[in-house]
C-alpha positions as CSV (number, residue, x, y, z in Angstrom):
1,X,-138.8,-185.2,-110.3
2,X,-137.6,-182.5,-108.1
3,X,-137.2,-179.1,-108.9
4,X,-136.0,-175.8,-107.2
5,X,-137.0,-172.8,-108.5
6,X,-134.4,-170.2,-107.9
7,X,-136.5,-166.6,-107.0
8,X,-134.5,-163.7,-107.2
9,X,-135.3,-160.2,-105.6
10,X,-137.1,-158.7,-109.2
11,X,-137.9,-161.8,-110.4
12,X,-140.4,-161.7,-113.5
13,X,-143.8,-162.3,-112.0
14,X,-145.0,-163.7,-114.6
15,X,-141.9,-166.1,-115.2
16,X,-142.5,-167.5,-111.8
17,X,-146.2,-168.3,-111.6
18,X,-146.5,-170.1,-114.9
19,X,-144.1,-172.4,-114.2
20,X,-145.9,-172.8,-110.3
21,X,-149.2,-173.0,-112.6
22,X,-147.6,-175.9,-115.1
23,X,-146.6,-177.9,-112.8
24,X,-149.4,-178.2,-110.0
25,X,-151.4,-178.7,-113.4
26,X,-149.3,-181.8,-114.0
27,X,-149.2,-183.3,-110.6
28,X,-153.5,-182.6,-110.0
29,X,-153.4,-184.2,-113.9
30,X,-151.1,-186.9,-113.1
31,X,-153.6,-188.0,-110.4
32,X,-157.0,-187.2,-111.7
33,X,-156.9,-188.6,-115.4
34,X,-153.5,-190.9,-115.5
35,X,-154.4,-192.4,-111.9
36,X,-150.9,-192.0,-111.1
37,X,-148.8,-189.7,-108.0
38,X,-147.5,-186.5,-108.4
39,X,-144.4,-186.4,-110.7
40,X,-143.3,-183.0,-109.5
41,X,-141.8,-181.9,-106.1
42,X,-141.8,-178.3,-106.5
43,X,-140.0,-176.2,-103.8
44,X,-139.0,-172.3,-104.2
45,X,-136.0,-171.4,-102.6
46,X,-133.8,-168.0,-102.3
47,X,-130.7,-166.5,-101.9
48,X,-132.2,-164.1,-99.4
49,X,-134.7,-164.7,-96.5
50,X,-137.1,-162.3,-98.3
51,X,-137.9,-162.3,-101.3
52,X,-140.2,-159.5,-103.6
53,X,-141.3,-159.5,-107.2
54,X,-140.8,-156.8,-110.1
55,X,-144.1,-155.9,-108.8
56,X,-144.0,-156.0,-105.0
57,X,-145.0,-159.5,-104.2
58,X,-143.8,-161.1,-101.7
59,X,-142.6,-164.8,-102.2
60,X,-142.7,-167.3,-99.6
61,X,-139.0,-169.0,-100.4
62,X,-137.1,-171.6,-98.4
63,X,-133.5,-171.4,-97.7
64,X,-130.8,-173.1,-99.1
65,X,-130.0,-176.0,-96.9
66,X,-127.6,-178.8,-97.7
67,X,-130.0,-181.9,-97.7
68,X,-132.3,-180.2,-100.9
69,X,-130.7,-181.9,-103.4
70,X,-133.0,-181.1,-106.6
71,X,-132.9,-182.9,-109.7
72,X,-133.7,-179.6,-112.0
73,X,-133.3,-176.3,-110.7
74,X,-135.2,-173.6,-112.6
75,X,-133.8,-170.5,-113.2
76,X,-136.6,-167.5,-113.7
77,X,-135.6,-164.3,-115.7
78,X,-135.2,-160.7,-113.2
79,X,-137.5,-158.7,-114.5
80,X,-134.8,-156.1,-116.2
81,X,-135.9,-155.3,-120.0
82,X,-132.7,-153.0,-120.7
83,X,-128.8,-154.1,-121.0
84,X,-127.8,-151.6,-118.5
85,X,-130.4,-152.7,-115.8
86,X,-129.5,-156.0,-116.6
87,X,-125.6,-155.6,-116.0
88,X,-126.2,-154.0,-112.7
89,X,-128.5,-156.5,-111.4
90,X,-125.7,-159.2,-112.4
91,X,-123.8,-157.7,-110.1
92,X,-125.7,-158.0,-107.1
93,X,-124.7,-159.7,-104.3
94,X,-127.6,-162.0,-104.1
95,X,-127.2,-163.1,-107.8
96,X,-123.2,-163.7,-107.2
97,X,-124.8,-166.0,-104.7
98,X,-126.8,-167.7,-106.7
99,X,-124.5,-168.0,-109.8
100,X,-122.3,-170.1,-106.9
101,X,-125.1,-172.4,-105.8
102,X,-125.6,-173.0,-109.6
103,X,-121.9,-174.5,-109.8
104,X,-122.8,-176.3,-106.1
105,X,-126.1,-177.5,-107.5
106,X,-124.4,-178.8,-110.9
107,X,-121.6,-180.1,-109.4
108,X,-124.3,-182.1,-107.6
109,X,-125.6,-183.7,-110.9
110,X,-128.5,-181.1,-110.9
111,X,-129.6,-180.0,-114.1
112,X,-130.5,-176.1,-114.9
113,X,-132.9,-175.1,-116.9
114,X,-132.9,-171.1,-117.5
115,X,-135.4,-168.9,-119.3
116,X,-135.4,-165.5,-120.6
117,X,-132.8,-163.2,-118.9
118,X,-132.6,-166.1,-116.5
119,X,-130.5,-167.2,-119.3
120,X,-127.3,-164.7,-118.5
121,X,-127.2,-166.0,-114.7
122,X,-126.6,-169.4,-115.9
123,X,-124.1,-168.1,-119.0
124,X,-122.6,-166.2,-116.0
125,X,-121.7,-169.2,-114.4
126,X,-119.5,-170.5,-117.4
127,X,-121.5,-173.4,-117.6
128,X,-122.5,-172.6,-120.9
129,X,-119.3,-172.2,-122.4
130,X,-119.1,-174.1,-126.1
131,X,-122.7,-175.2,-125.7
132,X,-125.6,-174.3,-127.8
133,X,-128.0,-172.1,-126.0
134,X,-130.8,-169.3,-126.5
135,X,-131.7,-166.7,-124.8
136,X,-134.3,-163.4,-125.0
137,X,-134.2,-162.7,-128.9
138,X,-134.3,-158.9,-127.8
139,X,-131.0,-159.4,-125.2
140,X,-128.9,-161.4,-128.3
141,X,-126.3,-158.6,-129.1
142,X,-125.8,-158.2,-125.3
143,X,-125.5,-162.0,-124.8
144,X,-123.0,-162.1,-127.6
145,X,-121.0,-159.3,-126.5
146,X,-120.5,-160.8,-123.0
147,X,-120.5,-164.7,-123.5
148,X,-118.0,-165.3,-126.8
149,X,-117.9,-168.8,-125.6
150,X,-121.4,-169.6,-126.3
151,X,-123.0,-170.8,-129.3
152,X,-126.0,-168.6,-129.2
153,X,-129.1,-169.2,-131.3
154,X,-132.0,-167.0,-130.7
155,X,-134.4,-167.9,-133.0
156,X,-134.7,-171.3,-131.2
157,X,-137.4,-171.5,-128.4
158,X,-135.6,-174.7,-126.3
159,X,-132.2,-175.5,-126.7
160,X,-131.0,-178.8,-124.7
161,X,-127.5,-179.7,-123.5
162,X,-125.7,-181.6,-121.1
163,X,-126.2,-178.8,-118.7
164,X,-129.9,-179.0,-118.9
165,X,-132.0,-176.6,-121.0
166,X,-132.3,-173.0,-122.3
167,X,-135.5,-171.3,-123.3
168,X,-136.6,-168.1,-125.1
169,X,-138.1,-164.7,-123.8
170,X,-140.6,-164.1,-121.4
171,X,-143.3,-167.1,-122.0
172,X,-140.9,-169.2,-122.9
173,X,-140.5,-170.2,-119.1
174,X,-143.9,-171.7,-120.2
175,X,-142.5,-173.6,-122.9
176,X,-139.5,-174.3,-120.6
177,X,-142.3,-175.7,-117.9
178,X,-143.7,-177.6,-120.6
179,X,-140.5,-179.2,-122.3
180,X,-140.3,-180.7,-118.2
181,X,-142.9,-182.0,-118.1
182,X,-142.6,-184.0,-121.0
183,X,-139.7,-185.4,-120.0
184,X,-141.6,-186.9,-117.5
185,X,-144.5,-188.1,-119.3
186,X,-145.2,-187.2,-122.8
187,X,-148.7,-188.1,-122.0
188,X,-149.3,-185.7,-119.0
189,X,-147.3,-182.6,-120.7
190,X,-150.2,-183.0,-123.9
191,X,-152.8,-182.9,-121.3
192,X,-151.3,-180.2,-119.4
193,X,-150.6,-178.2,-122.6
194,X,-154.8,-179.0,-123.4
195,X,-156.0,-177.7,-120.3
196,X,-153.7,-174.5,-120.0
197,X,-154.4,-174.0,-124.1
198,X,-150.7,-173.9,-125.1
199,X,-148.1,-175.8,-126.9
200,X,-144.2,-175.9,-126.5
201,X,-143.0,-174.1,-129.3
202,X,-139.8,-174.3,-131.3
203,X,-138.6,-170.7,-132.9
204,X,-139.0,-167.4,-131.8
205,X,-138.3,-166.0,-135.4
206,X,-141.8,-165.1,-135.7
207,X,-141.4,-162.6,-132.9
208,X,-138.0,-161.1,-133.4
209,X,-137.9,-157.4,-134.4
210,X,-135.2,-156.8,-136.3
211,X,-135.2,-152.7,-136.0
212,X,-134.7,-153.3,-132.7
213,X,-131.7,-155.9,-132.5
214,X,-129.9,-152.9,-134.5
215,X,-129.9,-150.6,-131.9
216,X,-127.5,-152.2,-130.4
217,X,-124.0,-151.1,-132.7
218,X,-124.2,-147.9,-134.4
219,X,-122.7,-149.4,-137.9
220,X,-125.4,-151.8,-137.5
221,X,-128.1,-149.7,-137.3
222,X,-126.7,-147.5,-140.7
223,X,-126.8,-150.8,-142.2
224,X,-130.4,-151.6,-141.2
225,X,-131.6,-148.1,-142.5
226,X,-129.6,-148.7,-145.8
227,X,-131.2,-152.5,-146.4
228,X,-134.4,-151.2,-145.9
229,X,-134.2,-148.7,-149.0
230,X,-132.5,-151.3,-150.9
231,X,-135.1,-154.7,-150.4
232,X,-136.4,-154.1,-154.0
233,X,-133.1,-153.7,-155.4
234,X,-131.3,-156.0,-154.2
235,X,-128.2,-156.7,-151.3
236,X,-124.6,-155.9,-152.5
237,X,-122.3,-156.3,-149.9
238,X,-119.5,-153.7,-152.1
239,X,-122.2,-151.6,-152.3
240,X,-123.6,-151.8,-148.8
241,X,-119.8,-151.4,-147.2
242,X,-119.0,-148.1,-149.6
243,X,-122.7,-146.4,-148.5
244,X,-122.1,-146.9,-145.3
245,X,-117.8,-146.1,-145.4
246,X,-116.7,-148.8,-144.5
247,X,-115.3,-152.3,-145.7
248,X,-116.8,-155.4,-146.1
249,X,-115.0,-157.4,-143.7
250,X,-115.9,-154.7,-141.2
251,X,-119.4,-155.0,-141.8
252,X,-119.1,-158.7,-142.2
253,X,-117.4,-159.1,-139.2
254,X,-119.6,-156.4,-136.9
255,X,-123.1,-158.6,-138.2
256,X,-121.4,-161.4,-137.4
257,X,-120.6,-160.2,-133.8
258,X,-123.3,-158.1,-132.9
259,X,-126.2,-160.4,-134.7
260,X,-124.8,-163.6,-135.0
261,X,-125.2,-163.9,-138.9
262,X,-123.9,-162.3,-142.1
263,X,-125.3,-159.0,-143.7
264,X,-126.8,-160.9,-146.5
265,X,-129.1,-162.8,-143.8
266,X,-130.1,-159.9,-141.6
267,X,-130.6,-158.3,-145.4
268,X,-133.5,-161.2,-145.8
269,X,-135.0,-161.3,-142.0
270,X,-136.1,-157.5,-143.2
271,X,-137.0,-158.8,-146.5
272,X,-139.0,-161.4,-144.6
273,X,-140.4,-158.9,-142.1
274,X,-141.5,-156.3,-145.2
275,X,-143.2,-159.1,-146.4
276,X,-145.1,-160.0,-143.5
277,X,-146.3,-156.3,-143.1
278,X,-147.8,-156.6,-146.8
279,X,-149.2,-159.7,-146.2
280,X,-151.4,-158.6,-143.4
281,X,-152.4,-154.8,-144.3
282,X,-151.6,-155.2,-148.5
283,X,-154.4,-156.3,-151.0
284,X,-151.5,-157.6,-152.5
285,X,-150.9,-161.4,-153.7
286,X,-147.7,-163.2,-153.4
287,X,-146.3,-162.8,-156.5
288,X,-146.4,-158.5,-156.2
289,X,-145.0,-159.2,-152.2
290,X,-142.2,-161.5,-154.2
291,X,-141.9,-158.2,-156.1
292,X,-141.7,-155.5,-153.8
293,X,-139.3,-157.5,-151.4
294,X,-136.5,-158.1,-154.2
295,X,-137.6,-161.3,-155.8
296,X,-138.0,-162.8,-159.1
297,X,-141.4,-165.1,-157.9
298,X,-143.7,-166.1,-155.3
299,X,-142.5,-169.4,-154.6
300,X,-138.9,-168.4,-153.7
301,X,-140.4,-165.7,-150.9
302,X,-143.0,-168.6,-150.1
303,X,-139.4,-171.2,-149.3
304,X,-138.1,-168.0,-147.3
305,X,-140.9,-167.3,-145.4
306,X,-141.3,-171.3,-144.6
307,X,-137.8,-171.4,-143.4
308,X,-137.2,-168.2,-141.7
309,X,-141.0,-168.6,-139.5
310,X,-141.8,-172.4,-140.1
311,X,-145.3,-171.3,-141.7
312,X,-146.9,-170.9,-144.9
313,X,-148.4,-168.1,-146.4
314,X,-151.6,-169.5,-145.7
315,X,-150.9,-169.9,-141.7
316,X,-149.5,-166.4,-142.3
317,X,-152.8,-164.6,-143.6
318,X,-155.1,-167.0,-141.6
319,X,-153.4,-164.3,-138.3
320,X,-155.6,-161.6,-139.6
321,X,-159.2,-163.5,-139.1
């Protein structure tokens, strides 16, 4: 398999060298324990001639040239944490560049696999237009707001499609490595994912923070600081919309834009993320969590939690040891 990694001027350092780390870690595998070749031509290639890091290191990249034909190209995320860096580096004449040798690349019958913010350069390309797709879970409302076209899912980790792949924040180019490699050889990517101690993973539920995904819409954030006082009461959508003076459909349809989901859902993530907090620092057992979150028993907030995190209660406490 060949793959090009796209580095970008800012790339995410980290973004870059675990995906160099999986994959040598597969080919030296491949050889020593499966007896076979290499399964991975990696090569590094640029926009520019040079080529520098969030951090200042320099990348040795390859140019462009028409006989590199790869059969994945992997996209890294820029090292840009806030929407408004993130806009301006989309801008940049390098990453207009690369955005066309994405089309080129496809075009070519190369498949893309982005992770992290490395997400938006391929959504900017239109390739992901009526596709499923993920993206950083902090980035969603920003995603949202500037790719309507995309079905966006950011509690997934890995989200195939006929374009090729998208993975989650920051180590998920990790999992995005890993997903790869098992395409390859589901052998090799369990003895990769042995030796470097990790696992592809499915959800990044666990790790979204929902305080934060409602800074990004003023209504949204009212609403956030309303559900909160409410989780023991209960959610009324009426009675949300009149606190916060609006209508329902407003606030119906602002969740719906801004967070992909209705009120009543983003009302249980907090629900969920309340009763995470008490499990780990509360003396308390399920059935008072059940209680102070807004329902009737423990086994109903034990089928939440299950569904919203794909763990038990169990898993859940076992975190604190």
């Amino acid at each position: 398999m060949r793959i090009s990694i796209l580095a970008l001027d800012g790339l995410f350092d980290t973004g870059l060298t675990v995906a160099l780390d999986a994959f040598s870690a597969a080919n030296g595998l491949a050889a020593r324990e499966l007896g076979g070749t290499p399964r991975f031509e990696v090569s590094i290639v640029g926009m520019r001639k040079r080529v520098r890091t969030r951090h200042g290191l320099i990348v040795p990249v390859q140019a462009v040239t028409p006989d590199l034909k790869p059969d994945w190209v992997f996209v890294p995320a820029l090292s840009t944490i806030t929407p408004e860096l993130l806009i301006e580096s989309l801008a940049r004449t390098d990453v207009i560049q690369a955005r066309t040798q994405l089309l080129k690349w496809h075009a070519e019958g190369a498949l893309i696999g982005a992770s992290c913010i490395g997400t938006f350069l391929l959504a900017e390309t239109g390739l992901l237009d009526e596709r499923d797709a993920t993206t950083n879970w902090s980035l969603a409302p920003l995603f949202r707001q500037r790719y309507p076209r995309v079905r966006l899912n950011e509690s997934r980790m890995l989200v195939p499609s006929d374009t090729g792949v998208t993975a989650g924040a920051a180590m998920g180019h990790l999992d995005l490595a890993l997903w790869l490699i098992r395409k390859a050889s589901p052998e090799l990517a369990s003895l990769v994912s042995r030796y470097l101690l990790a696992d592809i993973r499915t959800s990044q539920a666990p790790y979204i923070i929902p305080n934060h995904l409602a800074q990004a819409d003023p209504l949204i954030q009212r609403f956030e600081q309303w559900a909160r006082t409410h989780l023991k009461a209960g959610f009324s959508l009426q009675e949300a919309a009149g606190a916060l003076a609006t209508s329902a459909r407003s606030l119906q349809r602002r969740c719906q834009d801004v967070l992909g989901k209705s009120p009543l859902a983003y009302f249980q993530d907090l629900r969920v993320e309340r009763a995470q907090s008490l499990l780990h620092g509360s003396g308390l057992d399920l059935e008072a969590i059940a209680a102070e979150v807004g329902y009737a028993d423990g086994a109903t907030l034990r089928t939440l939690l299950r569904q919203r995190l794909g763990r038990g209660v169990r898993d859940l406490r076992a975190d604190l040891r």
